[in-house]
KOLKE-698010 format. One record per atom (N, C-alpha, C): atom name; residue number from 1; x, y, z; residue in one letter. Coordinates in pm, 1 decimal. Layout:
<pts>
PT   at     i         c1         c2         c3   aa
PT   CA   NUM          X          Y          Z    a
...
</pts>
This chain:
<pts>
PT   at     i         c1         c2         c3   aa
PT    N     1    10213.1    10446.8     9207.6    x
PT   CA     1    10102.4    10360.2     9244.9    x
PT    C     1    10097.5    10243.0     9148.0    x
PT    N     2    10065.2    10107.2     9185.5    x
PT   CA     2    10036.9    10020.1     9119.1    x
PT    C     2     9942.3    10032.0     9003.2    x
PT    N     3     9959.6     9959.2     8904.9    x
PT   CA     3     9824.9     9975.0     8819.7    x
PT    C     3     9756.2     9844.0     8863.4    x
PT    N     4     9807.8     9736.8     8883.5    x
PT   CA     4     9753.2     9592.5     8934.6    x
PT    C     4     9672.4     9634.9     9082.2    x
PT    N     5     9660.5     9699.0     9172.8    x
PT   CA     5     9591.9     9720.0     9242.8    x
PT    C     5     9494.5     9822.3     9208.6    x
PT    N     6     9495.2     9937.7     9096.0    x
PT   CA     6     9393.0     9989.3     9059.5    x
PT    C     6     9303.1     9905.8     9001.1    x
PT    N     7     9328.7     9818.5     8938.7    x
PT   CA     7     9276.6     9708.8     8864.6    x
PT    C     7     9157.0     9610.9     8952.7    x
PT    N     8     9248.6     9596.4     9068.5    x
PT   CA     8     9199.3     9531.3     9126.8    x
PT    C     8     9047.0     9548.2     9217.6    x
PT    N     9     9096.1     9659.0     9268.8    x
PT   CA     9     8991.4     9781.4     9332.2    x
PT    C     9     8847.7     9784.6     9185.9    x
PT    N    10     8894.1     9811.6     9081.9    x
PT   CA    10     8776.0     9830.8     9004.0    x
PT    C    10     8716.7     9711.2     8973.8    x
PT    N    11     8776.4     9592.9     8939.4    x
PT   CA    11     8698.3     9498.6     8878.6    x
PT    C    11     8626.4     9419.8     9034.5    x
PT    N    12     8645.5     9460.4     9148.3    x
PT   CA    12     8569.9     9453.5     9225.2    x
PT    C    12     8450.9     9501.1     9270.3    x
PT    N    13     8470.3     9661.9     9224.5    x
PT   CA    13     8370.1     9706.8     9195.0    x
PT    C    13     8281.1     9671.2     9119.3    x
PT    N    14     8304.0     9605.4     8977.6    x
PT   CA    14     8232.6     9621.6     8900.1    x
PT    C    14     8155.6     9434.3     8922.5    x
PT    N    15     8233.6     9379.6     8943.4    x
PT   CA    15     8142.7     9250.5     9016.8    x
PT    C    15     8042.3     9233.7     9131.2    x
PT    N    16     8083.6     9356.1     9188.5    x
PT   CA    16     7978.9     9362.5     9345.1    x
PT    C    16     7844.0     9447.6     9273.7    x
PT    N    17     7858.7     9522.5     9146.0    x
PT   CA    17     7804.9     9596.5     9085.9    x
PT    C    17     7670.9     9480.9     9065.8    x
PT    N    18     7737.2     9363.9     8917.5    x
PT   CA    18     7638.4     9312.8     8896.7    x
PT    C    18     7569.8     9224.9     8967.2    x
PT    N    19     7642.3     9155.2     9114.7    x
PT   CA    19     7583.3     9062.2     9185.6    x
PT    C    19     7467.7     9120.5     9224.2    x
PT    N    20     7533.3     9271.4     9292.2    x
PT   CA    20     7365.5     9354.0     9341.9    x
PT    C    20     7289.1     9399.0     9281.3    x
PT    N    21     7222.1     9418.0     9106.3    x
PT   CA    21     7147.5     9455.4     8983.6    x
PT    C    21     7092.6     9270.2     9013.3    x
PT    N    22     7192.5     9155.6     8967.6    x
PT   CA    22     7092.7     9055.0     8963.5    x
PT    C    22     7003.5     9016.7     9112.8    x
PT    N    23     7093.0     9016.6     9226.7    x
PT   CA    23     7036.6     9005.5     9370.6    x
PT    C    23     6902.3     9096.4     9369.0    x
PT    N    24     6920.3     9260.4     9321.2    x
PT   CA    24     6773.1     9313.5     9347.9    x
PT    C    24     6684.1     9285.8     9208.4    x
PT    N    25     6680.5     9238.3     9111.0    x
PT   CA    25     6588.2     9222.9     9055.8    x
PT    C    25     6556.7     9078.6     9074.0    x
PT    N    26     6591.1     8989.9     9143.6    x
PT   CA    26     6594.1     8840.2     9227.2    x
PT    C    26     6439.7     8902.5     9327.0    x
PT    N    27     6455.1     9038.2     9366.0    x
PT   CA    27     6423.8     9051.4     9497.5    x
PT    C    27     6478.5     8996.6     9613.9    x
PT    N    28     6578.8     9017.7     9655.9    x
PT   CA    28     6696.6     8958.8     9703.2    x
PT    C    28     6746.4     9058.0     9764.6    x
PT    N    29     6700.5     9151.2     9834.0    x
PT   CA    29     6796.3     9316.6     9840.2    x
PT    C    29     6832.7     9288.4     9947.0    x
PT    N    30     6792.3     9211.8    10080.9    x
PT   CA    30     6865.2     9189.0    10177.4    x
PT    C    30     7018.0     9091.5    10197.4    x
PT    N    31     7032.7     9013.4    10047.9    x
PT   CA    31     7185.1     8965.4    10011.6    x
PT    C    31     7219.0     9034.0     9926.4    x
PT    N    32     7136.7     9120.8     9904.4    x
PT   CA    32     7229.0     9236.3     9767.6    x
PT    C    32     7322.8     9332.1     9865.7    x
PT    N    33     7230.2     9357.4    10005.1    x
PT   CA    33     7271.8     9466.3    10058.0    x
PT    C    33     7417.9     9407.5    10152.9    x
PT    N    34     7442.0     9247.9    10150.2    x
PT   CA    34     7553.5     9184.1    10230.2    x
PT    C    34     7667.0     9211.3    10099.0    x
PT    N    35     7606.3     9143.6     9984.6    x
PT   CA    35     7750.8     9114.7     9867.9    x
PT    C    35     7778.3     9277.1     9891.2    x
PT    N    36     7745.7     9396.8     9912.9    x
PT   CA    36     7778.9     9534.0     9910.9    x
PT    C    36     7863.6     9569.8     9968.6    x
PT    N    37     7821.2     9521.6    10114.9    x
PT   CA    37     7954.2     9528.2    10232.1    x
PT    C    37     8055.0     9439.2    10218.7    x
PT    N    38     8026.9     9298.3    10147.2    x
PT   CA    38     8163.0     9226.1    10143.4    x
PT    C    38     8209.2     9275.3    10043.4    x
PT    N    39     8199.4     9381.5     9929.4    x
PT   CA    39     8266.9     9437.0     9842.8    x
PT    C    39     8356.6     9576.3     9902.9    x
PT    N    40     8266.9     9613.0     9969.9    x
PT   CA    40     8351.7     9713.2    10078.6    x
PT    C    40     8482.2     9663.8    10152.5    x
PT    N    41     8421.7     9519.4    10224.3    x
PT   CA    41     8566.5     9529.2    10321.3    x
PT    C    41     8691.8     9481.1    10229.0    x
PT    N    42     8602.4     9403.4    10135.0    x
PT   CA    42     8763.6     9355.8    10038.0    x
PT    C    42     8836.8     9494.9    10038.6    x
PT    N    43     8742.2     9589.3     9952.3    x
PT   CA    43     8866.9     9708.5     9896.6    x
PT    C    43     8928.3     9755.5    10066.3    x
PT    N    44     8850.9     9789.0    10168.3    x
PT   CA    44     8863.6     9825.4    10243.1    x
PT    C    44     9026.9     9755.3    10284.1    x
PT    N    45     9018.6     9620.7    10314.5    x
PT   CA    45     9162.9     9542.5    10351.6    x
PT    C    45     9248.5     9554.9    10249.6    x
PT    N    46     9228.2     9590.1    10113.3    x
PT   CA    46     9322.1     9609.9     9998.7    x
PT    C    46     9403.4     9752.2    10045.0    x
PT    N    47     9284.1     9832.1    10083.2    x
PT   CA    47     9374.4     9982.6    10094.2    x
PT    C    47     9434.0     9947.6    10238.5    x
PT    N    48     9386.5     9875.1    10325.2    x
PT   CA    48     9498.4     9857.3    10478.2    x
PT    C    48     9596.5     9807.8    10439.0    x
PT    N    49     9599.8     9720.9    10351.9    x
PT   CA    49     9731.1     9664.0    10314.8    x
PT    C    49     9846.9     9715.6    10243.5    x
PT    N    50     9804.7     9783.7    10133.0    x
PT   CA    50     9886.2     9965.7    10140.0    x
PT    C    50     9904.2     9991.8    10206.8    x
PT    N    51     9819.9    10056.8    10329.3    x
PT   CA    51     9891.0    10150.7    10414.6    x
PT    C    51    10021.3    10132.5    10461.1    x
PT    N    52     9969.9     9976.7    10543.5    x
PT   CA    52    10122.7     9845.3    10596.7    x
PT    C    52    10211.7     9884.7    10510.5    x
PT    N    53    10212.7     9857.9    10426.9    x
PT   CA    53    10337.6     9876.7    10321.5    x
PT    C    53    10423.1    10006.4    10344.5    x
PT    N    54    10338.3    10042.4    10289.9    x
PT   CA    54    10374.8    10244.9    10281.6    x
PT    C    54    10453.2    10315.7    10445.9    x
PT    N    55    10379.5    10213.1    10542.7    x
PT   CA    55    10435.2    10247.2    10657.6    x
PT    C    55    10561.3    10204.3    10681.9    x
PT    N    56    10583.8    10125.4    10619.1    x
PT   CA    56    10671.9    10007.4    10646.4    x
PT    C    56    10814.0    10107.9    10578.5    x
PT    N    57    10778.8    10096.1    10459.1    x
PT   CA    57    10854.0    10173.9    10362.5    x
PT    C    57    10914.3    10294.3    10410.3    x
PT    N    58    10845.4    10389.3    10480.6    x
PT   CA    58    10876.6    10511.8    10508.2    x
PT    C    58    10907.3    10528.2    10650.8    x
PT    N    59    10951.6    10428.2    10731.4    x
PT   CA    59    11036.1    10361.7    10839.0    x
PT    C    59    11160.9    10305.6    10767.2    x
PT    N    60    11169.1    10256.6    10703.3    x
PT   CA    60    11272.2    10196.0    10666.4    x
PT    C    60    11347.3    10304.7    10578.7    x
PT    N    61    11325.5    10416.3    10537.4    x
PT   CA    61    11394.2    10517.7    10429.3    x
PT    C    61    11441.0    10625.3    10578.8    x
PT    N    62    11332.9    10633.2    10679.9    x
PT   CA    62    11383.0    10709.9    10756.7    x
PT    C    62    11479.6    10637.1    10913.9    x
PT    N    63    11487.4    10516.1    10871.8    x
PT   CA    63    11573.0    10433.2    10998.1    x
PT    C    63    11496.8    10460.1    11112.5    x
PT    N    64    11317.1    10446.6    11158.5    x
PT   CA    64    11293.1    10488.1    11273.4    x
PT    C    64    11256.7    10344.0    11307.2    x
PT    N    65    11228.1    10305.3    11491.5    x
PT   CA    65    11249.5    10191.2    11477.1    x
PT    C    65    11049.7    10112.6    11468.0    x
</pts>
């Protein structure tokens, strides 16, 4: 496994972390509760984009078409 994509995955976390601590003490929880989900789909398309790979990869080791 990459370490640059573990990396990546966390310090996303940890930015969606503080946007939503300053957003709800803003009183702001209804854009706290958006930056949440756009922190979701990032990782979310990070891990699809693995998958692609991985699929890709393990077609190509097994010659299927």
């Amino acid at each position: 496994m990459q370490i640059d994509v573990l990396l990546k995955i966390a310090g996303i976390g940890m930015l969606v972390t503080v946007i939503c601590q300053v957003l709800t003490r803003a009183g702001r929880e209804d854009i706290a509760t958006l930056a949440t989900v756009a922190g979701i789909m990032l990782v979310l398309l990070t891990v699809v984009s693995m998958a692609g790979e991985l699929l890709t990869q393990v077609q190509a080791v097994f010659h299927l078409p």
